[in-house]
C-alpha positions as CSV (number, residue, x, y, z in Angstrom):
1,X,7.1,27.9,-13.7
2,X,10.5,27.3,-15.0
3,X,11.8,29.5,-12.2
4,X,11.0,26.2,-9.9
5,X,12.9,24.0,-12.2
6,X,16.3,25.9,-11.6
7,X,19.2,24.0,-10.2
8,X,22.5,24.8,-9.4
9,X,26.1,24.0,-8.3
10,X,28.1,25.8,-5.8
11,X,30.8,25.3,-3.8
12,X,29.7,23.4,-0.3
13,X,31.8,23.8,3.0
14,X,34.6,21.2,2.2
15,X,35.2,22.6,-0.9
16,X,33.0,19.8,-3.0
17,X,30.5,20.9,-5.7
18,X,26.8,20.6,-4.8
19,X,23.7,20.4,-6.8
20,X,20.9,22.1,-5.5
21,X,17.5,21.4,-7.1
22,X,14.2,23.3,-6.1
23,X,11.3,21.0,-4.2
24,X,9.5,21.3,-7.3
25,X,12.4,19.4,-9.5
26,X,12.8,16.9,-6.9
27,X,9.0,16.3,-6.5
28,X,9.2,15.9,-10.4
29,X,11.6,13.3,-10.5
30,X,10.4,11.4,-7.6
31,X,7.3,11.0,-10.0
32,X,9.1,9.9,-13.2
33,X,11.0,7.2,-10.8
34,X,7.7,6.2,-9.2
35,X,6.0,6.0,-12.4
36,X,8.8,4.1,-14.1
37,X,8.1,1.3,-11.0
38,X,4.7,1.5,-12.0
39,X,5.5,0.8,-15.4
40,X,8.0,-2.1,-14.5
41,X,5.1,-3.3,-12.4
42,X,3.0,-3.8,-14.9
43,X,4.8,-4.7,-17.8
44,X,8.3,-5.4,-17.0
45,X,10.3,-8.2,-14.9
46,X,7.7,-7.1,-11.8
47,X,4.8,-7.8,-13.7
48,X,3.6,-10.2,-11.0
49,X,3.1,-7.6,-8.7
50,X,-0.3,-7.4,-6.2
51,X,-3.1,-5.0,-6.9
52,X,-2.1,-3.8,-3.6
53,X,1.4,-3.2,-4.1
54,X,0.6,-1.1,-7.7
55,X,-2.3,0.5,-6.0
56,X,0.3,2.1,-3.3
57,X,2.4,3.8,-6.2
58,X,-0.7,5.6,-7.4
59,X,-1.5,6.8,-4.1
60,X,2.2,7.7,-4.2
61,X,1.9,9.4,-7.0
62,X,-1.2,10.9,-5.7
63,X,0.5,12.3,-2.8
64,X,3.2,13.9,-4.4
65,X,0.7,15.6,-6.4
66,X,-0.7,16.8,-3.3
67,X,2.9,18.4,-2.5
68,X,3.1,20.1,-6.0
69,X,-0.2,21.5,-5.4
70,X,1.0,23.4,-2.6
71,X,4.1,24.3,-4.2
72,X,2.9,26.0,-7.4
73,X,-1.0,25.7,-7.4
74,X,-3.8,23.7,-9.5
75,X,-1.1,23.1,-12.5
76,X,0.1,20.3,-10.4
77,X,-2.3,18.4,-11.8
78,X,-1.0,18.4,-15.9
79,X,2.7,18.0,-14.8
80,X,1.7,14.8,-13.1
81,X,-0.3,13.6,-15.9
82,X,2.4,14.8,-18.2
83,X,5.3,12.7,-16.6
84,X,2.6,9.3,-16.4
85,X,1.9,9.8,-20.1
86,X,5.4,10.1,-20.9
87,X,6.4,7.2,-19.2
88,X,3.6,4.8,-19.3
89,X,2.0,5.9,-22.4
């Protein structure tokens, strides 16, 4: 899997560095971002927020899930788990 986690710089056309990350990378840290809403949600400054609105980040993360799945098969499942538990614990 760590093949999928490779990122690198090069050169674009105006002679600027770029960062290119795999789908899988981005996918990965579109979780840890939408779990660390969840998080503020819940316990931080947001913790007002509706059942509705915390609901919709799970189905969030739920999609995105979803996309990992088709990217590398059913170990999408632990890597999502693995990035809520990190960040919510």
């Amino acid at each position: 899997m760590a093949c999928f986690e490779q990122c690198c710089s090069v050169w674009g056309p105006d002679k600027e560095w770029f960062r290119l990350e795999s789908e899988v990378a981005v996918i990965k840290r579109r979780i840890e971002q939408e779990c660390e809403a969840l998080r503020l949600a819940m316990d931080g400054f947001a913790s007002v927020a509706s059942h509705e609105a915390i609901m919709a980040r799970y189905n969030r993360l739920a999609d995105f899930q979803a996309e990992l799945e088709e990217l590398i098969g059913p170990g999408a499942k632990e890597i999502v788990c693995e990035l809520y538990t990190r960040c919510l614990g």
